[in-house]
C-alpha positions as CSV (number, residue, x, y, z in Angstrom):
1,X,-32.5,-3.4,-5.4
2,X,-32.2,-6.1,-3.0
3,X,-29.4,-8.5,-1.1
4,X,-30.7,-11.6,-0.1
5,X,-29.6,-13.0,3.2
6,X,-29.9,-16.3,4.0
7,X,-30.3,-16.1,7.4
8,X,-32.9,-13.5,7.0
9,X,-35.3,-12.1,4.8
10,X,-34.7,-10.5,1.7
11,X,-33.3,-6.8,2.4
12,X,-35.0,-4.4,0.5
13,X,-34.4,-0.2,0.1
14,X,-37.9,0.0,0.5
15,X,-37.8,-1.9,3.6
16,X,-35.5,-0.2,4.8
17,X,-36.7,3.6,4.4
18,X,-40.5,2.6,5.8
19,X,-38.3,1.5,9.0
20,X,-35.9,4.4,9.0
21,X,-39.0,6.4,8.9
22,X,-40.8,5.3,11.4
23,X,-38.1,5.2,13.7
24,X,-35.7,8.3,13.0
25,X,-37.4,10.4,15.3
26,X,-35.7,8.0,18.4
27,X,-32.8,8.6,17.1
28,X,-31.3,10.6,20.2
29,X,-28.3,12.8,19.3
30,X,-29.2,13.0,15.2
31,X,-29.1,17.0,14.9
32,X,-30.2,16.7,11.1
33,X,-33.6,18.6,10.0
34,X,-35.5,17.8,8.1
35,X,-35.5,14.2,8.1
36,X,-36.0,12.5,4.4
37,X,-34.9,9.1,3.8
38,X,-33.2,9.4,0.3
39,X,-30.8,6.8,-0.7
40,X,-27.2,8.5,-2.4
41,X,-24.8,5.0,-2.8
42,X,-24.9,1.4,-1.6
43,X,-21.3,-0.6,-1.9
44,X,-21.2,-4.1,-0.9
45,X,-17.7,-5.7,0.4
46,X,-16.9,-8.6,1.6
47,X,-17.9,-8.6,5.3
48,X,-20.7,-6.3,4.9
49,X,-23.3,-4.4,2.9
50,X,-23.4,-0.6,3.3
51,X,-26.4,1.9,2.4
52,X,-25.8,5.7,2.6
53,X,-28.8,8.0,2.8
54,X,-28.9,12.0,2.8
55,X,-31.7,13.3,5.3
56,X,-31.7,17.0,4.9
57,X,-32.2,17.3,1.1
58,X,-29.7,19.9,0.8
59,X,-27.4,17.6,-1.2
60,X,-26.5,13.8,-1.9
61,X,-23.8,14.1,0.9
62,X,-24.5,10.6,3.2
63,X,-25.9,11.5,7.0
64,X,-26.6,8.3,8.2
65,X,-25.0,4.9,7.3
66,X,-27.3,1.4,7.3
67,X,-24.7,-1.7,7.8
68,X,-25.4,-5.0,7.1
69,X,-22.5,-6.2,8.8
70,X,-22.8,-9.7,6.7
71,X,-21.4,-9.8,3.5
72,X,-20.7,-12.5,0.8
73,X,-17.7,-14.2,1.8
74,X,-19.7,-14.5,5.3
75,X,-22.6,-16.7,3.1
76,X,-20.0,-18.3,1.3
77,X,-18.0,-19.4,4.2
78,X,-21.1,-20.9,5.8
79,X,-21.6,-22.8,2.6
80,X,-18.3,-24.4,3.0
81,X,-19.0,-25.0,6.6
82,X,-21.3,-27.5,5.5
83,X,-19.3,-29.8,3.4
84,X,-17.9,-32.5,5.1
85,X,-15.1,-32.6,3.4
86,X,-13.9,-28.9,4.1
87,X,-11.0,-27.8,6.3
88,X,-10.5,-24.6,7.3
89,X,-7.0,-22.8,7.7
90,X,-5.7,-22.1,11.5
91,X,-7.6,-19.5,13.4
92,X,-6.5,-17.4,16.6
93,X,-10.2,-17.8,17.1
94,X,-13.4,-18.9,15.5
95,X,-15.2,-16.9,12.8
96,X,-18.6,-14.9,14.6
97,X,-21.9,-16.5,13.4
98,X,-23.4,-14.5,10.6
99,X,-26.7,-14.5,12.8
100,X,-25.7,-12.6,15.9
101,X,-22.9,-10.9,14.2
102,X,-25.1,-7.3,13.9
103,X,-26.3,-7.7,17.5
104,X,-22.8,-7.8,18.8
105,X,-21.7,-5.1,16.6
106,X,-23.8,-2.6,17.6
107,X,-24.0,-3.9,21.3
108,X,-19.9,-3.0,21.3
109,X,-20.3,0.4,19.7
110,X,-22.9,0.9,21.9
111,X,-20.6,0.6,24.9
112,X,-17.9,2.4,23.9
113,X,-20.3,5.3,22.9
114,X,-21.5,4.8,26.3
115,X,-18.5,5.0,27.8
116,X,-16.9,8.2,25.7
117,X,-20.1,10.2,26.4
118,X,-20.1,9.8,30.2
119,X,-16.1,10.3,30.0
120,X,-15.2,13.0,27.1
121,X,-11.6,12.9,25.7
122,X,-10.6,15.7,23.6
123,X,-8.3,12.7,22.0
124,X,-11.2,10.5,21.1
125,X,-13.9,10.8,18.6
126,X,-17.5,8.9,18.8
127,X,-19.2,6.5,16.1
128,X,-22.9,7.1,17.0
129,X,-25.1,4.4,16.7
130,X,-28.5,5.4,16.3
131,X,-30.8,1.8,16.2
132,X,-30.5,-1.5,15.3
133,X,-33.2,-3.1,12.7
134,X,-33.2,-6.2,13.8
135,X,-35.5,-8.2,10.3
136,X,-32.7,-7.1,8.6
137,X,-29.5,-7.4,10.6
138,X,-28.7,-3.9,10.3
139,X,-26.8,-1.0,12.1
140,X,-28.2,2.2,12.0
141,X,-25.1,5.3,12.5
142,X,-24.0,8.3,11.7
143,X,-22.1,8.8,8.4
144,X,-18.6,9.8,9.6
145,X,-17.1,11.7,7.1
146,X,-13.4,11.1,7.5
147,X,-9.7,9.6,7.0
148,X,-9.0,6.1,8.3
149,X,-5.4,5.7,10.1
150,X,-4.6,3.5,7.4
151,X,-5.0,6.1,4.6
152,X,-3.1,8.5,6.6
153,X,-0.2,5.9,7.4
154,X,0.1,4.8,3.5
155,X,0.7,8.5,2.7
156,X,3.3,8.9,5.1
157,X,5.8,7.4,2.8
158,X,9.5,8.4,2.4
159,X,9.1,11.4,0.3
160,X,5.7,13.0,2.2
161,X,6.6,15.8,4.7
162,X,7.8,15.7,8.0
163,X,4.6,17.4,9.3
164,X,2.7,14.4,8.3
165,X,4.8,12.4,10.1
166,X,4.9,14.4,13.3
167,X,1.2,14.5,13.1
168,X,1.2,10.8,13.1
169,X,3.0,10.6,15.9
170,X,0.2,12.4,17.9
171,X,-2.5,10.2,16.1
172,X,-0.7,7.1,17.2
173,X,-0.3,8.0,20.5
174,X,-4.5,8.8,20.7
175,X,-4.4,5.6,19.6
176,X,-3.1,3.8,21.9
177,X,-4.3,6.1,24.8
178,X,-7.9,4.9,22.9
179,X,-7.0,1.0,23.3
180,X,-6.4,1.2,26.6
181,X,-10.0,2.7,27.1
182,X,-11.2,0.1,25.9
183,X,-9.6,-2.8,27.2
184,X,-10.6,-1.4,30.4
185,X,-14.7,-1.7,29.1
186,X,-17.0,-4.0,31.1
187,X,-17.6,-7.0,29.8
188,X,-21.0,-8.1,27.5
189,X,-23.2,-10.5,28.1
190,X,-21.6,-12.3,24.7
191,X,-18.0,-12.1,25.8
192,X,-16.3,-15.1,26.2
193,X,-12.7,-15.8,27.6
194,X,-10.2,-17.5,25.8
195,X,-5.7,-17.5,25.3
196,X,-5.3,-16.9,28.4
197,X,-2.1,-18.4,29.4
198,X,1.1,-19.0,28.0
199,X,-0.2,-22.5,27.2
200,X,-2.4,-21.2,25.0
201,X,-0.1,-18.8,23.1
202,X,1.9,-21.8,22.5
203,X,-0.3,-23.8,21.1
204,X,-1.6,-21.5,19.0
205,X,1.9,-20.7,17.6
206,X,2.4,-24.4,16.9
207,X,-1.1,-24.7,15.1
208,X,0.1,-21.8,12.5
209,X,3.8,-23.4,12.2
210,X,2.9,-27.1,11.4
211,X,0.1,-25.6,8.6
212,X,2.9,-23.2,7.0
213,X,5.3,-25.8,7.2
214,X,3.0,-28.1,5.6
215,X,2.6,-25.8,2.7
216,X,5.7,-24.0,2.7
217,X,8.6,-27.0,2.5
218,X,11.6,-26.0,3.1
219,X,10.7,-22.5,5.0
220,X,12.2,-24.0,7.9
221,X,9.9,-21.9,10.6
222,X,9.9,-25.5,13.4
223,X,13.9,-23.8,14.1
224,X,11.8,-20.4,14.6
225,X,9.0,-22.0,16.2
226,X,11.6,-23.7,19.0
227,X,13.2,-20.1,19.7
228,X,10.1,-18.8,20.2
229,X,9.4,-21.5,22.9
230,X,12.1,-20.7,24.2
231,X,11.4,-16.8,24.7
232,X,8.2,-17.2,25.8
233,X,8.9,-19.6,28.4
234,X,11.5,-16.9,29.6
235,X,9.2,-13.8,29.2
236,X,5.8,-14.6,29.0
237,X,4.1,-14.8,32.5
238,X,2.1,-18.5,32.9
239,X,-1.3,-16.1,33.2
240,X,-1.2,-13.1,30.3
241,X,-3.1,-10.0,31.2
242,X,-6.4,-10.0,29.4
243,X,-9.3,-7.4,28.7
244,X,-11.6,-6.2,26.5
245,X,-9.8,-6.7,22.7
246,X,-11.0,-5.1,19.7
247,X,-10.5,-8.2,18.0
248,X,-9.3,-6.4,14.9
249,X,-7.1,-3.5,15.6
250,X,-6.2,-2.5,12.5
251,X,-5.1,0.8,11.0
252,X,-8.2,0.4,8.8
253,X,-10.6,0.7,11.3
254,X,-9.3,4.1,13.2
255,X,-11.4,7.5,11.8
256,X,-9.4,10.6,12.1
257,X,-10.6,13.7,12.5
258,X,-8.5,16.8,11.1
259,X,-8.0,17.8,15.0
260,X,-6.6,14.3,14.8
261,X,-9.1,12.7,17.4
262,X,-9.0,9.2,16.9
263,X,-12.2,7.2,16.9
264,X,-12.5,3.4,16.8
265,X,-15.4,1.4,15.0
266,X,-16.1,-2.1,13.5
267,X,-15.5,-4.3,16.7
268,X,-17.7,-6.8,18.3
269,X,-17.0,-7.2,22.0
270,X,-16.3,-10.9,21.5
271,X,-13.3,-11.4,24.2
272,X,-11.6,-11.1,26.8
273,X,-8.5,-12.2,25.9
274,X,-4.4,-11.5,25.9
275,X,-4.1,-7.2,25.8
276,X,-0.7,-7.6,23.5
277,X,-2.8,-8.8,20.7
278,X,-4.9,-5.6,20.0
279,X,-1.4,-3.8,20.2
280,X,0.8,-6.6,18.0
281,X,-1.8,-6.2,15.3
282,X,-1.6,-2.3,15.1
283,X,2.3,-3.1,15.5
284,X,2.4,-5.4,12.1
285,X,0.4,-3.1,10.3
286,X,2.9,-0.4,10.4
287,X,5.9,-2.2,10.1
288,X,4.8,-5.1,7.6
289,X,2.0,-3.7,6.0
290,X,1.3,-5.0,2.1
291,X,2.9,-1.7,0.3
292,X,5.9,-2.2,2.4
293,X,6.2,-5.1,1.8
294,X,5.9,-5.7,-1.6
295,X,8.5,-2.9,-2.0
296,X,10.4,-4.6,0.2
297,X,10.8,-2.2,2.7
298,X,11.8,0.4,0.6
299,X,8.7,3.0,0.7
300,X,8.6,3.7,3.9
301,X,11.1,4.6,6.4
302,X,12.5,2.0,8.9
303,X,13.1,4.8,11.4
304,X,9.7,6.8,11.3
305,X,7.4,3.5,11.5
306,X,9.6,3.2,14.8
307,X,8.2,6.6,16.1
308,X,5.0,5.4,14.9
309,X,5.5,2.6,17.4
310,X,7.1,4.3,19.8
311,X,4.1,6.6,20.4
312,X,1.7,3.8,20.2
313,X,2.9,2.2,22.8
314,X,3.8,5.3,25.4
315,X,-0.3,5.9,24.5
316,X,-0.8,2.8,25.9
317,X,1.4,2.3,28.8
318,X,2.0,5.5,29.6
319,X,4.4,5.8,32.4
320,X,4.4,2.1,33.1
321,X,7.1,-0.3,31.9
322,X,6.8,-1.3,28.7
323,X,6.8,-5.4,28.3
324,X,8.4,-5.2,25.2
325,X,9.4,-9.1,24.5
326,X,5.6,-9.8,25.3
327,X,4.8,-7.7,22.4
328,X,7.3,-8.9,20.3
329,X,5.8,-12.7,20.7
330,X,2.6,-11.9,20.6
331,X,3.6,-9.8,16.9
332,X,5.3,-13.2,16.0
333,X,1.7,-15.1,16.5
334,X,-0.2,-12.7,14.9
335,X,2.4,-12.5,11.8
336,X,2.4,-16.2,11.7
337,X,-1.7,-16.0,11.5
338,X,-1.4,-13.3,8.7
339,X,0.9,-15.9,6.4
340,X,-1.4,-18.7,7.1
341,X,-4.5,-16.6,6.0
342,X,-2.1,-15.3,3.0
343,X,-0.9,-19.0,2.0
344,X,-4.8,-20.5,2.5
345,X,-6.1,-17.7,-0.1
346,X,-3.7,-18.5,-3.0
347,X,-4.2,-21.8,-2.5
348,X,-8.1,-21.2,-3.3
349,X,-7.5,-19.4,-6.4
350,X,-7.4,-21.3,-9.4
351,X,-6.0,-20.1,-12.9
352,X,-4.3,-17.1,-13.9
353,X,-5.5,-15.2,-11.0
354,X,-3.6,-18.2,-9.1
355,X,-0.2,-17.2,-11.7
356,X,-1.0,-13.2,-11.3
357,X,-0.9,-13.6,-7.5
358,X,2.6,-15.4,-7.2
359,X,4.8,-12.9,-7.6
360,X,2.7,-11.2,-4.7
361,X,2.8,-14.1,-2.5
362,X,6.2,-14.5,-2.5
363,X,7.1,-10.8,-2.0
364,X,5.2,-11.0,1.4
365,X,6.7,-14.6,2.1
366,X,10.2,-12.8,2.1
367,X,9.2,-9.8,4.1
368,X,7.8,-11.9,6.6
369,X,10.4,-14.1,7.3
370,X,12.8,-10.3,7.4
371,X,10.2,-9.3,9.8
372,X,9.7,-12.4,12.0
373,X,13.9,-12.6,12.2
374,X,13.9,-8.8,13.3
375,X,11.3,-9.4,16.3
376,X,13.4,-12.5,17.4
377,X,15.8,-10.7,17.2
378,X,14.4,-7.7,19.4
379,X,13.4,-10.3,22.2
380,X,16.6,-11.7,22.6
381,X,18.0,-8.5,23.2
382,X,15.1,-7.4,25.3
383,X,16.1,-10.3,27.4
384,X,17.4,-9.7,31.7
């Protein structure tokens, strides 16, 4: 069994257990005796490779996790980088090079892990990262055994209890608390600075406009685009506060434990950049995720994703005041980034998948534009 790489040598299982072997006794903080090396389930997605091995031998339960954090739409993407002809769809920022991407991966975890263990936080959970194996461009860490956010949020739907909801609440609020933590990280060696300034926001909002409008006719988002110029140039300082984003903030990439700590994972310390973009994409996934919106806003309710919210934000800003138009533009750019990246993949498939997909596209074409109308909408209101 193998994945080839091409930006490294063929990854083996073999390989990987003679390395795991001679190096799991480094492992500082792996309470797992004895120590075997036995391989129980490998799944490959798009943006990585994973490989679960049990250590004790009591059972094929996964104790450690070995991530290739490059996967196939990584190798293919590079392919297409090198024809001439190519053109990528509008980015908020560039895609990481497949080469360092493990290195910064396990550098960020690293920190964090860093940081949690010299400050505890009975709200906050750890993903230990053991080693990095560098011929391979792999992450070793503990298997954590647990619920993401965004399987908890999906089964908070409009017939699931109240409890889970209320519990929610709490988890949300950890979350935020959590984001805050680490925007307030030092910065890596590999961090660079970028969107700094309303300028920036700007342009960035009229990069995703004229490539939806070019694709969209008739969608008429340059009348949207001029109302959010003129929001922003009302509510957005010149200089945004900046610190250390996630980079992908997503529901998906919270663990919850069931004293519903919240851990974070799957970031690479990339940025310092705009703090409201971290909290606009956690924002987006609960009020315009895909199920709701391809049930058009039916399955879950309008009022408990607004406690969801509500506690993510008073996690993060606490007592402070909560700039709440900021948010909303900075939701608007990161919706308006999510339909661009929607409208760029159907126009890539080909064929019936193309046909099976429409129905789809257009479902989340409509509850963006409901969802893009209700944050205006919010700002203007928000306004002195």
């Amino acid at each position: 069994m193998s994945a080839s790489l091409d930006h490294g040598p063929p990854l083996t299982v073999d390989d990987l257990i003679e390395q795991l072997r001679q190096r799991i006794d480094s492992f500082v903080g792996l309470d797992v005796n004895p120590r075997q090396c036995v391989l129980v389930k490998t799944i490959r997605r798009r943006f990585c490779q994973l490989y679960l091995f049990n250590l004790s031998g009591r059972d094929d339960s996964p104790e450690i996790l070995v991530k290739v954090p490059v996967g196939h739409a990584d190798v293919q993407y590079q392919e297409r980088c090198r024809d001439a002809a190519f053109v990528d769809r509008p980015r908020l920022f560039g895609r990481v090079d497949p080469e360092s991407k493990a290195v910064k991966e396990y550098e960020a975890l690293r920190r964090v892990q860093t940081a949690l263990d010299a400050g505890p936080d009975e709200r906050f959970g750890v993903v230990r990262v053991f080693d990095l194996l560098p011929p391979q461009h792999a992450l070793v860490m503990r298997w954590v055994d647990q619920p993401s956010l965004r399987k908890k949020l999906y089964a908070a739907h409009r017939l699931s209890s109240p409890r889970l909801a209320c519990d929610l609440e709490t988890v949300f609020g950890r979350t935020g608390a959590l984001l805050r933590t680490h925007h307030r990280l030092p910065a890596l060696p590999h961090c660079e600075t970028r969107n700094t300034t309303r300028d920036d926001f700007l342009a960035a909002i009229d990069r995703f406009v004229s490539y939806l409008d070019e694709h969209l006719p008739g969608s008429d988002l340059r009348r949207l685009q001029q109302r959010v110029i003129e929001l922003a140039r009302g509510c957005l300082p010149e200089t945004i506060p900046t610190g250390q984003v996630h980079g992908d903030f997503a529901p998906r990439n919270i663990f919850v434990d069931a004293a519903n700590r919240v851990s974070l994972f799957d970031t690479l310390g990339r940025f310092e950049a705009p703090i409201y973009e971290d909290v606009a994409k956690m924002l987006m996934c609960i009020h315009a995720s895909g199920p709701q919106l391809i049930s058009a806003g039916v399955l879950y309710a309008p009022k408990r994703l607004k406690r969801f919210e509500d506690a993510l934000v008073r996690g993060y800003f606490g007592d402070r005041s909560v700039p709440v138009a900021a948010i909303n533009l900075f939701s608007v750019q990161l919706v308006l980034e999510h339909w661009a990246a929607i409208v760029y993949r159907h126009r890539e498939h080909r064929g019936a998948k193309r046909i099976a997909k429409q129905l789809r596209r257009r479902l989340w074409q409509r509850g963006f534009q409901q969802y893009l109308n209700q944050l205006l909408e919010r700002t203007e209101t928000a306004q002195p």
